[in-house]
C-alpha positions, 0 to 999 in steps of 0.5 A, spaced: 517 535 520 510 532 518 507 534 514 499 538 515 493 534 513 492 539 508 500 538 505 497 530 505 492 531 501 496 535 496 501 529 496 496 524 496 493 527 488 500 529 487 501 522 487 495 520 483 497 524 477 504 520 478 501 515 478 497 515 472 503 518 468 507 513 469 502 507 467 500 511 461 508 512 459 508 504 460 502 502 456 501 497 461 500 496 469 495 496 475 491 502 475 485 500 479 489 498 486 494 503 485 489 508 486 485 505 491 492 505 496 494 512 495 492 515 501 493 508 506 501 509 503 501 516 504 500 517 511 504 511 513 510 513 509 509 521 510 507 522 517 509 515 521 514 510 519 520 511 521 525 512 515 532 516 512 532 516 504 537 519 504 540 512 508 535 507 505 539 502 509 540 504 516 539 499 521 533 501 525 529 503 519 521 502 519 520 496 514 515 494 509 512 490 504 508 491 498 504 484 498 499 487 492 505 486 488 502 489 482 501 495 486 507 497 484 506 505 482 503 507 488 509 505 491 514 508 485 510 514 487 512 514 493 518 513 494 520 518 488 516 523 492 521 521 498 527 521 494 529 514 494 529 514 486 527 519 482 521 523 479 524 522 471 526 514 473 518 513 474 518 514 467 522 508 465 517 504 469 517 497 466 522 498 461 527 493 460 533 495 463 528 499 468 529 500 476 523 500 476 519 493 475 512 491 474 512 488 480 517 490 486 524 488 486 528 490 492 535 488 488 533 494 483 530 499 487 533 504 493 527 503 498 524 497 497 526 491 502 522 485 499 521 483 491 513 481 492 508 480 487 506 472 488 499 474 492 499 471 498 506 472 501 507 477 502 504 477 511 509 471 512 515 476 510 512 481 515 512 475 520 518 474 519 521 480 519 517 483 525 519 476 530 526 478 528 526 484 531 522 482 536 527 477 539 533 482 537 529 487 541 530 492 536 525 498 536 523 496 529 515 497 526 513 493 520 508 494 516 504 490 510 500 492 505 494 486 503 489 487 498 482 484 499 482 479 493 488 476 496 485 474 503 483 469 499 489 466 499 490 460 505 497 463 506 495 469 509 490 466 514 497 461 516 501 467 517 495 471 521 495 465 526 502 465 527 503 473 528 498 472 533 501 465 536 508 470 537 504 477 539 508 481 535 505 487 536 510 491 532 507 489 526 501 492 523 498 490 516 494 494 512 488 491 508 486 495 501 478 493 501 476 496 495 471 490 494 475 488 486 479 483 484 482 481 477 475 477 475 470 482 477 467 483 486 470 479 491 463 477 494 462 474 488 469 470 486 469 468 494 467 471 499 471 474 505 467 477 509 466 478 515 473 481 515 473 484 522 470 478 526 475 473 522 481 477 523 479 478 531 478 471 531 485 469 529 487 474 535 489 481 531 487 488 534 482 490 528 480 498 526 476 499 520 478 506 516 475 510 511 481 509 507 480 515 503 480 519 510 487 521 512 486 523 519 482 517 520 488 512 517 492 516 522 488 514 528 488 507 526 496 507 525 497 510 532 493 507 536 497 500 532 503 503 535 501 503 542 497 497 542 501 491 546 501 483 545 497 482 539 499 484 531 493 490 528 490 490 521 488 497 520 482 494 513 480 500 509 473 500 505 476 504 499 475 505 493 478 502 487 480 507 482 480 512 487 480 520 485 478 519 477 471 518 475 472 513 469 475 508 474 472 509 480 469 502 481 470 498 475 474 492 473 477 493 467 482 498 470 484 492 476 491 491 470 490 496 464 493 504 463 489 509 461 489 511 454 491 518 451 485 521 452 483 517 459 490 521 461 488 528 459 480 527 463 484 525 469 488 530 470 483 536 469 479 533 474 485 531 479 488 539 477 480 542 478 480 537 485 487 542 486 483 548 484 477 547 488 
């Protein structure tokens, strides 16, 4: 059954703290974009695609690719919660020996269709995909998850003409505009804006969420669905480090984990958001 928005919004600080915990266990990792993802990831894996984890491989599964490679615990967090991998495996995460890399690794790791973490490439992959399916007729839905400071990728505006070029209306990307990149706002290292009008101007079907709002995210997704002849782009305003005071818009937490005494406040304002 699909889960209620309220179980959703359980999931989704469940995932958080996950997430967290894991980093910290590492000593290393993205902590600001792995956050700012949680609910995009939560209501695309728990209440629209089309999945069996206990059958990872069958034929007629929904895909999707993590083109923010480094983003890599939110998707850990969630396949653990779907039980693709295990709670305790989340724990070895970029260990070596680990199936759980820094970034994903779809030879290691149950639920992952495609090794990712060189920015840009990810919407190509889904082209890919998605045209395969589209030619074989298959009822198969591909998704793809972008951040903001990749869109300043070329690649990815190639790819964004060539899924309009073929129409492939079951593929729908989904953009984490939470506003930071890796060397501070995304305004000022290169400028992406105006998001909506260059991406209907590349012939997509545009809707702009809150990407913290999961009924909002749902809207978007199944209005994606049901929209014909062109891809869909779902961009959602988020908030890097999302759900914890100390990260919530800072840049230095794009690539670092939280420390001892950072993991403790975490977790009591995600257990007091629980509480309240």
């Amino acid at each position: 059954m699909t889960p209620s928005l309220d179980e959703l919004k359980t999931i989704s600080r469940e995932i958080r703290i996950d997430i967290l915990t894991m980093l910290h266990t590492a000593g290393s990792g993205h902590t600001g974009g792995s956050l700012s993802a949680v609910e995009m990831m939560v209501a695309l894996f728990f209440a629209h695609m089309h999945l069996e984890p206990g059958n990872p491989c069958f034929a007629d599964r929904d895909r999707f690719v993590l083109s923010k490679g480094h983003a890599a615990p939110v998707y850990y967090a969630v396949l653990a919660r779907l039980g693709f991998i295990t709670k305790k495996e989340t724990l070895t995460l970029r260990r070596l020996g680990s199936c759980l890399q820094g970034h994903p690794d779809c030879k290691l790791t149950p639920g992952i269709e495609v090794s990712s973490g060189s920015l840009g490439q990810g919407l190509s992959i889904a082209n890919g995909m998605a045209l395969g399916f589209k030619i074989d007729r298959r009822p198969v839905r591909v998704f793809a998850l972008l951040g903001d400071g990749e869109v300043q990728e070329g690649q990815i505006w190639e790819a964004a003409m060539t899924a309009s070029h073929y129409r492939l209306d079951n593929l729908c990307a989904l953009l984490d505009n939470n506003g930071l990149q890796i060397d501070g706002p995304v305004a000022e290292v290169k400028n992406i804006e105006p998001l909506s009008q260059k991406w209907e101007s590349f012939g997509w079907h545009v809707r702009v969420v809150d990407g913290h709002d999961l009924s909002d995210i749902l809207e978007a997704l199944d209005e994606a669905a049901h929209h014909k002849g062109q891809p869909s782009i779902i961009i959602g305003r988020t908030i890097k480090g999302k759900g914890v005071s100390i990260f919530e818009n800072k840049v230095r937490y794009h690539g670092l984990a939280p420390t001892v005494e950072e993991l403790a406040q975490a977790l009591k304002e995600l257990s007091a958001h629980r509480e309240g």
